[in-house]
C-alpha positions as CSV (number, residue, x, y, z in Angstrom):
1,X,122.5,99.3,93.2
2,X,119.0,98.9,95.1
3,X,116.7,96.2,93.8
4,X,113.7,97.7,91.7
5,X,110.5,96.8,92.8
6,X,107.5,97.8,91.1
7,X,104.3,98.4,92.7
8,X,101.0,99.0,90.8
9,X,98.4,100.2,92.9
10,X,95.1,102.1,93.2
11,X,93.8,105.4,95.0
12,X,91.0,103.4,95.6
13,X,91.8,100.2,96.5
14,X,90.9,99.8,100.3
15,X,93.8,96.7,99.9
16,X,96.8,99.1,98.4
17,X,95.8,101.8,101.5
18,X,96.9,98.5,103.8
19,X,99.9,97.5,101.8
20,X,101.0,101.2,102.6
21,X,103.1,100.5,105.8
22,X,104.4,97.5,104.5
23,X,106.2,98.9,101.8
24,X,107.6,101.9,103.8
25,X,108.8,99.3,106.0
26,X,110.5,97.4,103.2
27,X,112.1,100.7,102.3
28,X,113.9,100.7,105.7
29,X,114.1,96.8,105.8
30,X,116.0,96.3,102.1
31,X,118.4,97.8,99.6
32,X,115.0,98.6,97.4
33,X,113.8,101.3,95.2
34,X,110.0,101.0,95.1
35,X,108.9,102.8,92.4
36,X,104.5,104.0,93.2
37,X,102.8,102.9,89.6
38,X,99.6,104.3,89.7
39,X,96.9,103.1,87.7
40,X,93.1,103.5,87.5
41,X,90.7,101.5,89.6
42,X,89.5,98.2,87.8
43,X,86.0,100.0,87.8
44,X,87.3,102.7,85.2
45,X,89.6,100.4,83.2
46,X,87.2,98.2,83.0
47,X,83.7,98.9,83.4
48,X,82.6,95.5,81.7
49,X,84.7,93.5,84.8
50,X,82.9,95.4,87.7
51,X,80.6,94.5,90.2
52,X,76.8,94.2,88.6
53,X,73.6,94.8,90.9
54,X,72.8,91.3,90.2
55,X,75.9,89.8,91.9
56,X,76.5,91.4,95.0
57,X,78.5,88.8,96.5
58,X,82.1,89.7,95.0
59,X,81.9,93.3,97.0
60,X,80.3,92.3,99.6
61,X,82.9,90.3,100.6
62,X,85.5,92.4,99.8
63,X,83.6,95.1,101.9
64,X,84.1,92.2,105.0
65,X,87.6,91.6,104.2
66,X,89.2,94.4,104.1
67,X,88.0,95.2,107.8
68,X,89.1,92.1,109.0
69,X,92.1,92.7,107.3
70,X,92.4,96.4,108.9
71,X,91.8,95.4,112.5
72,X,94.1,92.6,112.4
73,X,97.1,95.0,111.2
74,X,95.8,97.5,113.6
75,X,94.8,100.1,111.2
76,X,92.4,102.5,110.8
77,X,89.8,101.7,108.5
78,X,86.3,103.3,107.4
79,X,85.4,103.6,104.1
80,X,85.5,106.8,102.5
81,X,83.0,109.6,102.3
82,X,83.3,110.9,99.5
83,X,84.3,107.7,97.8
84,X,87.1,108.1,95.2
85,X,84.9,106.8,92.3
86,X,81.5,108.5,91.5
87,X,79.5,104.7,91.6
88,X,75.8,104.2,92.2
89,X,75.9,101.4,94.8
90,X,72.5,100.5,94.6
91,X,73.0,100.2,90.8
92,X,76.8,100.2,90.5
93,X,76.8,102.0,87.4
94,X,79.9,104.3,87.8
95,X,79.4,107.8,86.3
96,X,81.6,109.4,83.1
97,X,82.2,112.2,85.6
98,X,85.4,111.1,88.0
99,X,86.7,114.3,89.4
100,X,88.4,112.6,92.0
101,X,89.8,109.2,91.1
102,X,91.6,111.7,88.2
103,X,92.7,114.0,90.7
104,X,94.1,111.9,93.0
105,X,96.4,109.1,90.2
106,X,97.8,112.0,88.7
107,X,98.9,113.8,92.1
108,X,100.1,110.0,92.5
109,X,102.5,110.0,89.3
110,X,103.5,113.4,90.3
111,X,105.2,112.4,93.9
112,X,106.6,109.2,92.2
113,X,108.5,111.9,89.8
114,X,109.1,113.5,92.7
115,X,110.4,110.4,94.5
116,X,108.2,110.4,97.1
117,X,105.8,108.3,95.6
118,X,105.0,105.6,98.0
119,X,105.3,108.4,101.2
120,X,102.6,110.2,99.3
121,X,100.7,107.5,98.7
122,X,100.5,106.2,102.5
123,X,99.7,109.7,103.7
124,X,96.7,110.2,101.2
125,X,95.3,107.0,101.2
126,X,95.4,107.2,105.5
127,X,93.3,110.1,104.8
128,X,90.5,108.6,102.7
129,X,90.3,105.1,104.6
130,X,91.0,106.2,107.7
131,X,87.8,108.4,109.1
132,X,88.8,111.9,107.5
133,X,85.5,113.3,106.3
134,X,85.7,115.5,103.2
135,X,89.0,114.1,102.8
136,X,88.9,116.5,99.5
137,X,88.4,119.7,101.3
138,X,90.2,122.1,103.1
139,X,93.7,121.4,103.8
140,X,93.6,117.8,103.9
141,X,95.2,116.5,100.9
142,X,97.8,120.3,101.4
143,X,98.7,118.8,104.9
144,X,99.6,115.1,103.8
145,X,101.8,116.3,100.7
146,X,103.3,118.2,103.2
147,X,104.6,115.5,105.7
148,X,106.1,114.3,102.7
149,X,107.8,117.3,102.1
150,X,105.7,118.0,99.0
151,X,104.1,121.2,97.7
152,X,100.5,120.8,97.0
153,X,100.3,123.7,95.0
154,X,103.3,122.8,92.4
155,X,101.9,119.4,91.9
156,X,98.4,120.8,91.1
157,X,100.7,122.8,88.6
158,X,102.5,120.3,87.4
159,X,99.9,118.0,86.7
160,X,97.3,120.8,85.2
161,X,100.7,120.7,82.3
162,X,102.1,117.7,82.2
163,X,101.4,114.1,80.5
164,X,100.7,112.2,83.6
165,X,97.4,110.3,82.0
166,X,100.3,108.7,79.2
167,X,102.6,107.4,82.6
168,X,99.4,106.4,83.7
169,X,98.5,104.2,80.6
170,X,101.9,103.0,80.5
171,X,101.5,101.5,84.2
172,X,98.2,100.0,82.9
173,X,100.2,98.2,80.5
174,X,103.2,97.3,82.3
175,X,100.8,95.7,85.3
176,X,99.2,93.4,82.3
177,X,102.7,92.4,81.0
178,X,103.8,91.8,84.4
179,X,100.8,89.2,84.3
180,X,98.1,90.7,86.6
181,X,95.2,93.0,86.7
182,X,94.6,93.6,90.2
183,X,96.4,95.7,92.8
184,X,98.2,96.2,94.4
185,X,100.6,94.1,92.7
186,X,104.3,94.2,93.6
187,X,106.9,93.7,91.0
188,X,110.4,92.2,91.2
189,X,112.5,90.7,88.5
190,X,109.4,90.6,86.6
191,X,108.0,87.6,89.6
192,X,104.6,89.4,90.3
193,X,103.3,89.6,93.7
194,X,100.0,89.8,94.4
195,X,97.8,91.6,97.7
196,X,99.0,93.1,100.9
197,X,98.8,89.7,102.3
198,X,101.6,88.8,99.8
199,X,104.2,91.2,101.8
200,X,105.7,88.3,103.5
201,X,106.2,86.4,100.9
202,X,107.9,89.4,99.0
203,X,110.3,90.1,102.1
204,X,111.2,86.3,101.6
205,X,111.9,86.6,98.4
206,X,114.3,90.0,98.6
207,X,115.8,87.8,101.5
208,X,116.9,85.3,98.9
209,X,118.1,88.2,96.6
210,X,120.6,89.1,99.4
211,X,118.6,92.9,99.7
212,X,118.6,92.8,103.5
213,X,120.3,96.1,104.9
214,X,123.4,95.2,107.0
């Protein structure tokens, strides 16, 4: 049976866009199943934890970081227009009104029921950090489901009926009994592993499991 491996992560998270390739590596790499748990940028769980105008230093230097991070990997980075969360950044009030941010998690949950979860999630997020303007428009987001042999269309459906925003709360939930709050945040055995830059560290440990594919 393929070791499960839990991986809470964010539509808007410029760091879970990176961890993307990594974990479809691990997929070819290990006996895994990496299950996509989507959950809701820290700036809509948690408006009270969020960047203030006063203290710009916290994004700022995650605004550095993640490009330093990007061009070391090699991968395409720009960040996006439009912006997954409706957020004043002169203010950094984030607005009631997400259209967006919704949109995108519960497309998310859909292609993990689906089980193309983590296919879906590197195609989309290449999409919004990687240079596509109006990422929302036209047949963008149509064309990524579609590499992943997805239909667009149904999982607008699907999601328009279904109870996605529950699977949703119950990721929030399982990333705080897992002992974390940020993403992404791999999961294995209940051993939490924090940041793309944790990858390695993960492949070590599902070495020491005995996962390796022969």
């Amino acid at each position: 049976m393929a070791e499960p491996v839990d991986v809470y992560w964010s539509f808007r998270s410029p760091y879970s866009y990176l961890v993307t390739a990594d974990l479809l590596q691990l997929q070819e790499d290990f006996d895994v199943d990496i299950a996509l748990r989507v959950v809701l940028p820290l700036a809509i769980r948690n408006k009270e934890a969020v960047f203030d105008a006063a203290n710009r230093k916290p994004a700022l230097y995650i605004l550095m970081d993640w490009e330093r991070r990007a061009e070391m990997l090699g991968r395409p980075h720009v960040w996006p227009n439009p912006d997954p969360i409706v957020q004043d950044y002169e203010t950094m009030q984030v607005a009631d009104e997400q259209p967006h941010i919704w949109r995108l998690s519960k497309l998310g949950v859909e292609a993990q029921r689906q089980g193309k979860g983590v296919e879906f999630a590197a195609a989309v997020s290449s999409l919004v950090f990687g240079g596509t303007e109006d990422w929302d428009t036209g047949t963008h987001l149509k064309d990524a489901a579609a590499t992943c042999g997805l239909d667009l269309a149904q999982m607008e459906t699907a999601i328009s009926e279904g109870d996605h925003l529950d699977e949703i709360e119950r990721n929030h939930d399982g990333l705080e009994a897992a002992g974390h709050w940020g993403v992404p945040t791999m999961v294995v055995r209940n051993e939490p592993f924090f940041g793309q830059d944790r990858v390695d560290t993960l492949r070590w440990h599902l070495q020491r499991l005995g996962r390796t594919k022969s």
